[in-house]
Backbone bond lengths (Angstrom), bond angles and torsions (degrees), N, CA, C in turn:
res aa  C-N    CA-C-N  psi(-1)  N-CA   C-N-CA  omega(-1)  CA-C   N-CA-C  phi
1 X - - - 1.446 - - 1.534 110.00 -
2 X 1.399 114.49 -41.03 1.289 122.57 167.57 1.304 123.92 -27.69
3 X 1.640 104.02 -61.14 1.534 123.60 -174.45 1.815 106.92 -71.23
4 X 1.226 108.32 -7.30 1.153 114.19 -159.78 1.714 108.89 -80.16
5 X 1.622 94.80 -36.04 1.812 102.49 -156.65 2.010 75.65 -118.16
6 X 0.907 118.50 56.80 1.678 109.89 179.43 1.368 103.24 -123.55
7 X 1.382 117.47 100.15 1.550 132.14 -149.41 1.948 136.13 53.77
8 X 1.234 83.29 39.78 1.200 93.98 157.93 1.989 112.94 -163.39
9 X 1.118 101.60 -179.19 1.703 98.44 168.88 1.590 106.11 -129.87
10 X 1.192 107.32 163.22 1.376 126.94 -134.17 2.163 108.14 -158.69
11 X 0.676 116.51 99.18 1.596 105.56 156.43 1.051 133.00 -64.05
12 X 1.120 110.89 156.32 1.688 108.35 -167.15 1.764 121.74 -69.11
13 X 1.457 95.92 -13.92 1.492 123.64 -166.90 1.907 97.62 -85.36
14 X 1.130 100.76 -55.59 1.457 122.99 158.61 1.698 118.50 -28.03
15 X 1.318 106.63 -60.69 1.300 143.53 -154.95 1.841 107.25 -71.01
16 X 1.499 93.87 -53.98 1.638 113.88 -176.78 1.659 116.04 -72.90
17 X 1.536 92.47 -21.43 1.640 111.37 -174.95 2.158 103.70 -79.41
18 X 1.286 97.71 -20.02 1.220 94.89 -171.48 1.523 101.03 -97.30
19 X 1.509 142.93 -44.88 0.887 162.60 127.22 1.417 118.50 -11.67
20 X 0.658 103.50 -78.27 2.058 109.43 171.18 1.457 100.49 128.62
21 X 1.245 147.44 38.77 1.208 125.14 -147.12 1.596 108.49 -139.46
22 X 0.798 149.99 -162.50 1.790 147.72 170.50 1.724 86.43 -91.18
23 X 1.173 91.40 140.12 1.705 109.52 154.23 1.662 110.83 -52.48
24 X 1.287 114.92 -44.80 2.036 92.66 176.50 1.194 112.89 -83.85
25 X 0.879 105.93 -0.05 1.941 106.36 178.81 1.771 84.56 -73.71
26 X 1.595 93.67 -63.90 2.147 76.65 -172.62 1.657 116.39 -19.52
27 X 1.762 78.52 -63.14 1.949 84.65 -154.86 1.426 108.82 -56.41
28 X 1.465 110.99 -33.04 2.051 94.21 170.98 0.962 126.47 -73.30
29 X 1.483 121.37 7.15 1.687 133.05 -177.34 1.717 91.35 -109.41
30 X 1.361 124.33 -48.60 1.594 89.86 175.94 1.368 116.98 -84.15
31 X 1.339 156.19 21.00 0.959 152.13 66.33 1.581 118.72 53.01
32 X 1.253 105.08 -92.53 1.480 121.88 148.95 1.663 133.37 -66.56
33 X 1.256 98.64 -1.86 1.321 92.72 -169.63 1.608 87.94 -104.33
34 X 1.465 132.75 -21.14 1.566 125.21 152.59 1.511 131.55 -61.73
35 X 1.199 90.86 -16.15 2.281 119.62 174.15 1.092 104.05 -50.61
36 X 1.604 101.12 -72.37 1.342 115.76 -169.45 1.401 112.06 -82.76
37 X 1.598 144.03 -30.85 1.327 123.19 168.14 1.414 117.75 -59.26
38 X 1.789 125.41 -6.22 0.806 99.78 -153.15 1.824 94.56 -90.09
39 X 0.783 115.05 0.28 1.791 126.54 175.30 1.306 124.07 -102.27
40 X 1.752 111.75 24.10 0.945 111.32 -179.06 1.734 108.24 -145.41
41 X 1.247 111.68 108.98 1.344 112.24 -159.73 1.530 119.69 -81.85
42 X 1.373 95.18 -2.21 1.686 102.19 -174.05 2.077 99.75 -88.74
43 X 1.174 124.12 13.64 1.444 133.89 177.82 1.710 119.06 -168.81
44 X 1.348 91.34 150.97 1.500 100.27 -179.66 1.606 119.94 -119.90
45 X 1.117 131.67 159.75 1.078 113.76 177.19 1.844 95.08 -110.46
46 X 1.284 108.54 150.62 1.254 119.56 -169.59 1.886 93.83 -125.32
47 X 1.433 100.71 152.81 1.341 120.21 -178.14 1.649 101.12 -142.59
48 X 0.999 111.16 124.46 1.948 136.19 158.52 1.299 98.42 -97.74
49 X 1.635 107.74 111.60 1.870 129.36 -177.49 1.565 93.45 -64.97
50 X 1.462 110.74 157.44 1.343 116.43 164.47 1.701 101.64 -96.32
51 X 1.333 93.61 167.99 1.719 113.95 -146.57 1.658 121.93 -132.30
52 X 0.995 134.54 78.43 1.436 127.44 -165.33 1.666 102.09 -61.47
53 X 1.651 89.96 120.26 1.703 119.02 171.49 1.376 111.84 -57.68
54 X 1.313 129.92 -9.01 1.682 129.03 -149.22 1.863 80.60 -113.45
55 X 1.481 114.68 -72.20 1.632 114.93 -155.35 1.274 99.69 -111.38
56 X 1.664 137.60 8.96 1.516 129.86 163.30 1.175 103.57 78.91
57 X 1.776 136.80 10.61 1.736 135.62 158.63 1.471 105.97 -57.60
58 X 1.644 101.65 124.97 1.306 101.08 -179.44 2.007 96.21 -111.70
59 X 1.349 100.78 139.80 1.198 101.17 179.23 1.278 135.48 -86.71
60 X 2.037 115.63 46.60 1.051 109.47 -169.13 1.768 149.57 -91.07
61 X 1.705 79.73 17.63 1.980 95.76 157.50 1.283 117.77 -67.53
62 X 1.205 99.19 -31.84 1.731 108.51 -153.39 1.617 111.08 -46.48
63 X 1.683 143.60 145.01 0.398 137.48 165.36 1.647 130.03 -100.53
64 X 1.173 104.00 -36.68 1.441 127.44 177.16 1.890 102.18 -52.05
65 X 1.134 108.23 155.97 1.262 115.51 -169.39 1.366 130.58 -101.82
66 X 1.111 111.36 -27.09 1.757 145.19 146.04 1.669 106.43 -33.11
67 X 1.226 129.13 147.69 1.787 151.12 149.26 1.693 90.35 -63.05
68 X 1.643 107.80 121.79 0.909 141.04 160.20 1.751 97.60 -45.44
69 X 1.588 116.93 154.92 1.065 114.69 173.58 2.253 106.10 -103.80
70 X 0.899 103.48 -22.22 1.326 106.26 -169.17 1.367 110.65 -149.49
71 X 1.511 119.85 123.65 1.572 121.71 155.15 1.430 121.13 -47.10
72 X 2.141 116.90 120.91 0.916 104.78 163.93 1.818 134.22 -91.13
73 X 1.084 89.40 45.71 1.774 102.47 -169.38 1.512 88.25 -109.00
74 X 1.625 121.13 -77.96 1.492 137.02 -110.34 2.243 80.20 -135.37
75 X 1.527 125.29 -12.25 1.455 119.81 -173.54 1.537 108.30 52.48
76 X 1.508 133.20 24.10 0.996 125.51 -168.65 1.853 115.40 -102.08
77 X 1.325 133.80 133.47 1.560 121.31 -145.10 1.426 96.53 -95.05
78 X 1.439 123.01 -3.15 1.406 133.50 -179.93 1.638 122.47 -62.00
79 X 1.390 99.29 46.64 1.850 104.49 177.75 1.281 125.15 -89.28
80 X 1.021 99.87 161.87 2.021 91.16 -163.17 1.719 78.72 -113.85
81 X 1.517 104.42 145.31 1.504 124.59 174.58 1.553 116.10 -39.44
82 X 1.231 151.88 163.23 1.289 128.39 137.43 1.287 119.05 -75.93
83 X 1.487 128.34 -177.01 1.344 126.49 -174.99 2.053 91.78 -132.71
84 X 1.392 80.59 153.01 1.841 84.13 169.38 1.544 104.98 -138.35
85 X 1.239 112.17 166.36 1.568 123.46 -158.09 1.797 111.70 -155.68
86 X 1.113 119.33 154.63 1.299 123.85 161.88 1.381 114.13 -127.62
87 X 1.303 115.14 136.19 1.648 124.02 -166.34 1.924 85.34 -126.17
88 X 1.362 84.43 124.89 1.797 81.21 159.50 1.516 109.95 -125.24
89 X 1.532 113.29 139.92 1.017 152.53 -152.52 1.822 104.59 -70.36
90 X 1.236 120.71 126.62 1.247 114.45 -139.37 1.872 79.22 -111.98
91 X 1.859 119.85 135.40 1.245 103.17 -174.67 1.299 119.49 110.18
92 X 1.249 123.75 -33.62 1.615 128.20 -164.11 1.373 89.91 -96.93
93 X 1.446 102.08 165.27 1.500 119.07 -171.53 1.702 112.70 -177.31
């Protein structure tokens, strides 16, 4: 899965389709897959916030890894997935 989202981003919906797997299986696999980048300085894991389509709130406190179920601005259920990514760090060794 690693190799999977490693320069590019990807939804989790996206993600399971390539994989074969349930969509929450993703999200408890990237989960760990932020564990372990986080001890590894030669990559990062990158996150694209999900975004309400109705009033343009982008959800970028959020921590949780999951698509929000509801805008708290506008209550509108029209959220676009987030995407996740791996960028590796150009230089390290």
């Amino acid at each position: 899965m690693m190799t999977l989202l490693t320069g590019t981003l990807l939804s989790s919906h996206q993600l399971a389709q390539l994989v074969g797997m349930p969509e929450r299986q993703v999200e408890d696999h990237l989960t760990h897959i932020v564990k372990t980048l986080a001890r590894d300085a030669s990559r990062t894991f990158l996150l694209e916030p999900s975004h309400c389509q109705d009033c343009t709130y982008s959800f970028r406190d959020r921590t949780r890894l999951t698509r929000p179920s509801r805008c708290p601005r506008c209550r509108s259920e029209a959220i676009t997935s987030p995407r996740y990514g791996i960028r590796e760090e150009s230089g390290s060794q």
